[in-house]
C-alpha positions as CSV (number, residue, x, y, z in Angstrom):
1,X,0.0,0.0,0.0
2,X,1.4,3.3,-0.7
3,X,2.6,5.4,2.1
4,X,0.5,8.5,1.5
5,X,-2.8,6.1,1.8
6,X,-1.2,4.7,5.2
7,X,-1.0,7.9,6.7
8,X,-3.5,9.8,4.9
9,X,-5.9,11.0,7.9
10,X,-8.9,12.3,6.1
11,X,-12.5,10.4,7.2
12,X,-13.8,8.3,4.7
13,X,-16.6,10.2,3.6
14,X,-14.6,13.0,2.2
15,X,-12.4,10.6,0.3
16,X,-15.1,8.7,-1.1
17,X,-15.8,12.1,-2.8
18,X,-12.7,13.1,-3.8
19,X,-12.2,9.9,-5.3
20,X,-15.2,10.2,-7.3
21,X,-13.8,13.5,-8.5
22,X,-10.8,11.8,-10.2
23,X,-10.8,10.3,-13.9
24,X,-10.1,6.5,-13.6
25,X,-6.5,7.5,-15.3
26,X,-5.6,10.4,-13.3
27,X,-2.7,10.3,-10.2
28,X,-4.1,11.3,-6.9
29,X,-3.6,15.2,-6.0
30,X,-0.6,14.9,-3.9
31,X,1.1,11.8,-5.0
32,X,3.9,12.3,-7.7
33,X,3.7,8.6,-8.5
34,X,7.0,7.9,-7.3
35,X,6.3,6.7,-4.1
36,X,7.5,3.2,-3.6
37,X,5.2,0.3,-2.4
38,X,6.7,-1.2,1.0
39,X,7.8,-4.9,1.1
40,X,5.0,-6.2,3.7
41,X,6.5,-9.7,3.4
42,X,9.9,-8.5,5.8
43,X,10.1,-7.9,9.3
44,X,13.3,-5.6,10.2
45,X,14.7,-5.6,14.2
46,X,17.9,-3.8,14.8
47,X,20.0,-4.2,18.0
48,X,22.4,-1.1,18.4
49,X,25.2,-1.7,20.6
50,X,26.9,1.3,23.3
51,X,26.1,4.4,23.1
52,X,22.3,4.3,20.9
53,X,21.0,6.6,18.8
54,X,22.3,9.9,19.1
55,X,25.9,9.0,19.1
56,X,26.4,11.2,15.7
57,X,28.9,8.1,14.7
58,X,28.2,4.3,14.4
59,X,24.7,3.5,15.8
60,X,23.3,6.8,14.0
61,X,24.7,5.7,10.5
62,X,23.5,2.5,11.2
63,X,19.8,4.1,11.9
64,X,20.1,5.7,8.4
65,X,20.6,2.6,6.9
66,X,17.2,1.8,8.3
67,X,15.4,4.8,7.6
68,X,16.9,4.8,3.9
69,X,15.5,1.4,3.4
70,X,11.9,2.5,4.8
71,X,11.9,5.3,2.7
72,X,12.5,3.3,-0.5
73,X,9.9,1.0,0.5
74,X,12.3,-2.0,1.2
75,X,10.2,-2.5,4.4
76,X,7.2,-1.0,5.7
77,X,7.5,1.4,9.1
78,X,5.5,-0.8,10.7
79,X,7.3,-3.5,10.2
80,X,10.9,-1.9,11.6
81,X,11.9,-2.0,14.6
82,X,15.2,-1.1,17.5
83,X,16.4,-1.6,20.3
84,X,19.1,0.4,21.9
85,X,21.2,-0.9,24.4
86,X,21.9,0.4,28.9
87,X,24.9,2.1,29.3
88,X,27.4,-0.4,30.0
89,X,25.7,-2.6,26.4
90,X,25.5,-5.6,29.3
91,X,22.0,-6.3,27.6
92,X,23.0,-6.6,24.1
93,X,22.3,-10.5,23.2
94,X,18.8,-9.5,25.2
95,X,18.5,-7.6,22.7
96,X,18.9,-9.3,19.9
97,X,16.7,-12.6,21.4
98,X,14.3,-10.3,21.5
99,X,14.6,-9.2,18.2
100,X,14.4,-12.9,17.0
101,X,11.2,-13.8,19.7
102,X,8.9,-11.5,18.1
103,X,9.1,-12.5,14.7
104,X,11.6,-10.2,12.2
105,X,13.1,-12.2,9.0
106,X,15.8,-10.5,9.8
107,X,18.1,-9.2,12.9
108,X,20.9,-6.9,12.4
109,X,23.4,-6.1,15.4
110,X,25.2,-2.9,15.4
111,X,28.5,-3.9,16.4
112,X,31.4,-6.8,16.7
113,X,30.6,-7.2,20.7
114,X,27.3,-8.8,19.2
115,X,29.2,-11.7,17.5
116,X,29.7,-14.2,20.5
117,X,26.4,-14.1,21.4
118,X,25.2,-14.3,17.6
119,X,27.3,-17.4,17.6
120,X,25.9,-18.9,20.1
121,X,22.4,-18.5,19.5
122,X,21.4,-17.8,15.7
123,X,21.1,-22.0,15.8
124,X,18.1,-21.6,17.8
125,X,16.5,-19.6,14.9
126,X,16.9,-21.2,11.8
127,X,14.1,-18.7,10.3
128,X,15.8,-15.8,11.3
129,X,18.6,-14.2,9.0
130,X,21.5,-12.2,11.8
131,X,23.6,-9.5,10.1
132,X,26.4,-8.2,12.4
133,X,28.0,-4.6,11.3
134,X,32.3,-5.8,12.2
135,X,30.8,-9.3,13.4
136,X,33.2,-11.9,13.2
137,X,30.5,-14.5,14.0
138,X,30.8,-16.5,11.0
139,X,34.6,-17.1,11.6
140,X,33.5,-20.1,14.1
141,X,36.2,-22.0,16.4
142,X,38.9,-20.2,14.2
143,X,37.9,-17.3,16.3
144,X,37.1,-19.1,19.8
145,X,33.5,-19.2,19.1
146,X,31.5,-22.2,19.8
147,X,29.7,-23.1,16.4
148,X,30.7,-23.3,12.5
149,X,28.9,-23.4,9.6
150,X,26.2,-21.2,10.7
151,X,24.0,-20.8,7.5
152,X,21.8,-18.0,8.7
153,X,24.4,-15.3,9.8
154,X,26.3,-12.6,7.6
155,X,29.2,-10.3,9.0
156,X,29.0,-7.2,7.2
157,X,33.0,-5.8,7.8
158,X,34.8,-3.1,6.3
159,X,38.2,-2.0,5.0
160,X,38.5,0.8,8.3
161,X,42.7,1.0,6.9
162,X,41.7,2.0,3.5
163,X,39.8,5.2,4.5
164,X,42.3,5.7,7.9
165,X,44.9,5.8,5.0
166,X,43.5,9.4,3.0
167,X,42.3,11.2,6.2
168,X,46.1,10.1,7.5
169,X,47.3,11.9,3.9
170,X,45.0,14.4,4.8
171,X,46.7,15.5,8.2
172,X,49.7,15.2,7.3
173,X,49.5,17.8,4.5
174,X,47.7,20.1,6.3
175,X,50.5,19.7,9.5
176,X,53.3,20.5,6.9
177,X,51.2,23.2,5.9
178,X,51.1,24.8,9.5
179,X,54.6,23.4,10.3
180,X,53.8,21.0,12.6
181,X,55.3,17.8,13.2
182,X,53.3,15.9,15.7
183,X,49.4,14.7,14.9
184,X,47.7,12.7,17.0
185,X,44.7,9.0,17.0
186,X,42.6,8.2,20.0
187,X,41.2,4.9,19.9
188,X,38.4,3.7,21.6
189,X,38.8,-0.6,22.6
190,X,42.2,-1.7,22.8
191,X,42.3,-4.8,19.9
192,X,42.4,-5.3,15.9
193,X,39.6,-3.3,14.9
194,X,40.9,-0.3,16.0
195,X,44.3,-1.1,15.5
196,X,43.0,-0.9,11.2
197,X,42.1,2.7,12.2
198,X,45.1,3.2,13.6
199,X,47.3,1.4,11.1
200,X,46.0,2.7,7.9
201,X,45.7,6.7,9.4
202,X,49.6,5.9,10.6
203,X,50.1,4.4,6.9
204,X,48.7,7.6,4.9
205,X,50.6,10.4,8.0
206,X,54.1,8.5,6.3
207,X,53.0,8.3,2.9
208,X,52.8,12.3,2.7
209,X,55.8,12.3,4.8
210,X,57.7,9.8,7.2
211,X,58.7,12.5,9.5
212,X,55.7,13.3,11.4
213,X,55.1,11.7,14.6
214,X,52.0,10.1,15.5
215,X,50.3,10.3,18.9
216,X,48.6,7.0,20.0
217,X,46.0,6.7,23.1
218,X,43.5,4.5,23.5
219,X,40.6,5.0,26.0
220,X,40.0,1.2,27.9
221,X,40.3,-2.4,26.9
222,X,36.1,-3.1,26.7
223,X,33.2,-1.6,24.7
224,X,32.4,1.1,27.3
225,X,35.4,2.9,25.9
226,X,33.6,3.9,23.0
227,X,31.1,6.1,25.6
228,X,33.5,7.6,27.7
229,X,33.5,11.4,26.4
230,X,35.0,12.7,29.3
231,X,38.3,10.2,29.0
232,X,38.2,10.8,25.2
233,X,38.5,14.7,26.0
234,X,41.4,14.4,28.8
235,X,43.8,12.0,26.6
236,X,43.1,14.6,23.0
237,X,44.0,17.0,26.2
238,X,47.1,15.2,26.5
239,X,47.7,14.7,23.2
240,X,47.3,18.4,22.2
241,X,49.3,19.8,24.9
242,X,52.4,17.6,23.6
243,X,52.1,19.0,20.2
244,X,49.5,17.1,17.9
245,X,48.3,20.0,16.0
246,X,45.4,17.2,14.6
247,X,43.9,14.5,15.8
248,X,41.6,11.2,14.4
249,X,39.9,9.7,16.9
250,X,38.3,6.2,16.2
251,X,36.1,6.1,19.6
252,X,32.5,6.0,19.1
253,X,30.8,8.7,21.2
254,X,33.7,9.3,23.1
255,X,34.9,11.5,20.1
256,X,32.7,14.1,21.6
257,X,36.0,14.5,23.8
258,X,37.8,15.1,21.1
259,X,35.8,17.6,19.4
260,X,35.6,19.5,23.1
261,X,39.5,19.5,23.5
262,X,40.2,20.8,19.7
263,X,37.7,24.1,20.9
264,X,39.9,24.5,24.4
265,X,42.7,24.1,22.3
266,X,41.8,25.3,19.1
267,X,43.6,23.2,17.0
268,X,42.1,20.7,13.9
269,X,40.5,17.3,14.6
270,X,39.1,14.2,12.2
271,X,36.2,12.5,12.5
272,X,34.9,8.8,11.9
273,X,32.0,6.8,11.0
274,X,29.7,10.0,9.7
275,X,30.5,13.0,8.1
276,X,30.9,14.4,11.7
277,X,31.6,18.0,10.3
278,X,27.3,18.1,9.9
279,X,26.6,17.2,13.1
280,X,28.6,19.0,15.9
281,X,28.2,22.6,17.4
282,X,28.6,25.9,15.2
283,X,32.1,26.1,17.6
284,X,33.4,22.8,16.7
285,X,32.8,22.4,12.9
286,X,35.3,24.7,11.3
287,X,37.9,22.6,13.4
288,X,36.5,19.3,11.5
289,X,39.4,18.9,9.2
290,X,37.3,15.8,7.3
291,X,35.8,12.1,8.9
292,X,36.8,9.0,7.5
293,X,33.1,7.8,6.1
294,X,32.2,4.2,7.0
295,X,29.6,3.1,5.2
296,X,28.0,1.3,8.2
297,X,24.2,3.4,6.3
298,X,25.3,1.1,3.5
299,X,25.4,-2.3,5.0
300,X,22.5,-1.7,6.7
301,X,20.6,-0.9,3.5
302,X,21.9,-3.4,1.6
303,X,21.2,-6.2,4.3
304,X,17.6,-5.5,4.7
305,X,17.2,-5.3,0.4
306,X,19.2,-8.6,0.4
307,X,17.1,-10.4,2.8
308,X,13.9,-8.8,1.0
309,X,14.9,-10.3,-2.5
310,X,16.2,-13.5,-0.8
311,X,19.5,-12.4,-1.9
312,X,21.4,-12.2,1.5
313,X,24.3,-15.0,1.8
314,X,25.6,-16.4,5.2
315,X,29.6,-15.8,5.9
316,X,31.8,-12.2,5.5
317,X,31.0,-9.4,3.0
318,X,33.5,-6.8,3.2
319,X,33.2,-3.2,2.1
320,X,36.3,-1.6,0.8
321,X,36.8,1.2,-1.1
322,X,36.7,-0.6,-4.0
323,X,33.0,-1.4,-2.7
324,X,32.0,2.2,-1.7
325,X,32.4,0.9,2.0
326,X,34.6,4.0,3.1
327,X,35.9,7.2,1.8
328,X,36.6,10.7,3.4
329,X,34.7,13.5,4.0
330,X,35.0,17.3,2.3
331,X,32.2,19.4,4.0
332,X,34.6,22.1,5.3
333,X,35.6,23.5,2.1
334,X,37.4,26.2,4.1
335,X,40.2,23.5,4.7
336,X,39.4,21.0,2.4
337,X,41.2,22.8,-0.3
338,X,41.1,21.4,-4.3
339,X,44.8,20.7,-3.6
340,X,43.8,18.1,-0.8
341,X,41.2,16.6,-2.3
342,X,43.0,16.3,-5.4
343,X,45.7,14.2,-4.2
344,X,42.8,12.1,-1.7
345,X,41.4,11.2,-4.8
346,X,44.5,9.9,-6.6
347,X,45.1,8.0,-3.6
348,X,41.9,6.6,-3.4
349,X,42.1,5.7,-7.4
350,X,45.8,3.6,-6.1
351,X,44.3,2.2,-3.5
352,X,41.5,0.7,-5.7
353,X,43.9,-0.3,-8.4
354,X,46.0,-2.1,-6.0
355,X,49.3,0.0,-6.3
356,X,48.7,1.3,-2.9
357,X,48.3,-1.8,-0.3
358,X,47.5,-0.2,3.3
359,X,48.5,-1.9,6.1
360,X,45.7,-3.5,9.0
361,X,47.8,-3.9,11.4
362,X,50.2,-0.7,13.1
């Protein structure tokens, strides 16, 4: 049924006569014709992990993945729905069991904390489909996990070192420009998914020149590290006061921090995820050098149109920049000059051609 006939509210009297006022041929007044019918046949649930909606990074491109897919009709409203998680994300595979109890085709978990639990349970659900954003639920016993072979669960991962690599590039020029030789990366969770931030953004600061130093703090070894804005702001502190004239911070909604201890300090600072220079203060956003874009909007959207056409395969997909999975940001065009994005690009176009490998690991 066509959305403006869902939420139409006009009593049924009054559209009996405009009805009868139309030709048999004519389009509705009001409707273009190019709204999209909405797949009634597909139930959506989505489990966000720390931090919920509102985190202007993972969980909120996440959440326009979803909208995106209601809007083009993928799945109805009414047949969407989330849960976010408490503070500490202790309820998370609640969550998702919950997700799976009531009834939605498919489940997709906003985050690689999700995957153990995924693991362990998607067996119990044979009729639902389990998409993990970074999951690593697929990988089985090679990854200490209980089950393998799970035919019902996808890990939707990314190539985090390809984009780290051009927003690294992208510092560095702009600290030789300022003669600076110190920039700076605060990570959220000590372990390998960060450390492909870290490596590729360390990767693209030597690439444009080997004499900068990099700055590395991380905020804790579990997922609450990626809500700790307070912690986030006192280590960019630190990190300012010893000279980083930029930082990248790969920390969730802790980078909040960040973007509060570039103002104090009034120096630049990169953003992740989103295109972070729309979404923060008037004072903050001309310090937004650029964000490394992870297409996290894309998986999303793609997951629920793959499990609506019956298209959506169990084991890895993995968006690279070769996929459209991640790329940079150039919304301040006050320091996103043609220069800069000139050289991004060709570095991009390498990286896609294969004569540029970026490192995952620091």
């Amino acid at each position: 049924m066509p959305r403006w006939l869902r939420t139409l509210v006009v009593p049924l009297a009054v559209l009996a006569l405009v009805a009868a006022a139309w030709g048999h041929d004519e389009t509705p007044p009001g409707d273009d014709g190019d709204t999209p019918e909405c797949n009634a046949d597909l139930s959506v649930g989505v489990a966000f992990d720390i931090g919920g909606i509102g985190d202007k990074s993972f969980n909120d491109a996440a959440k326009r993945g979803l909208d995106m897919a209601i809007e083009e009709g993928l799945v109805c409203e009414e047949n969407a729905d989330f849960l976010e998680p408490d503070a500490t994300g202790s309820n998370r595979d609640e969550n998702v069991l919950a997700l799976a109890d009531d009834g939605n085709d498919l489940v997709v978990a906003v985050g690689f904390a999700f995957s153990a639990g995924i693991n362990s349970n998607a067996g119990d659900y044979p009729d639902t489909q389990f998409a993990i954003i970074d999951g690593f639920a697929t990988c089985g016993t090679a990854c200490g996990l209980d089950n393998d072979d799970l035919t019902n669960v996808t890990d939707l991962t990314f190539k985090e070192h390809e984009g780290s690599f051009l927003v690294g590039a992208a510092a560095a020029t702009v600290a030789d420009e300022e003669g600076c030789d110190t920039v700076g990366f605060l990570g959220g969770q000590t372990g390998p998914l960060i450390e492909k931030f870290q490596a590729g953004y360390e990767a693209g600061v030597a690439h444009v020149n080997d004499g900068i130093e990099v700055l590395v703090q991380y905020i804790g070894d579990d997922v609450t590290a990626f809500n700790d804005a307070v912690r986030g702001e006192a280590l960019s502190t630190d990190m300012y006061d010893d000279g980083a004239c930029i930082i990248y911070h790969a920390a969730g909604a802790s980078g909040a921090g960040l973007f509060n201890a570039a103002v104090a300090a009034d120096q630049l600072a990169i953003g992740v995820d989103s295109d972070q220079y729309l979404l923060v203060s008037a004072e903050q956003q001309p310090l937004i050098l650029t964000s490394m874009l992870k297409r996290v909007d894309t998986a999303v959207h793609d997951a629920i149109e793959q499990a609506g056409d019956g298209s959506l395969a169990a084991g890895p997909q993995v968006f690279g920049m070769a996929e459209g999975g991640v790329d940079y940001s150039k919304s301040n065009t006050e320091l996103m000059t043609e220069d800069i994005i000139t050289l991004l690009d060709d570095l991009k176009q390498q990286i896609i051609d294969g004569d540029i490998t970026v490192p995952e690991a620091p």
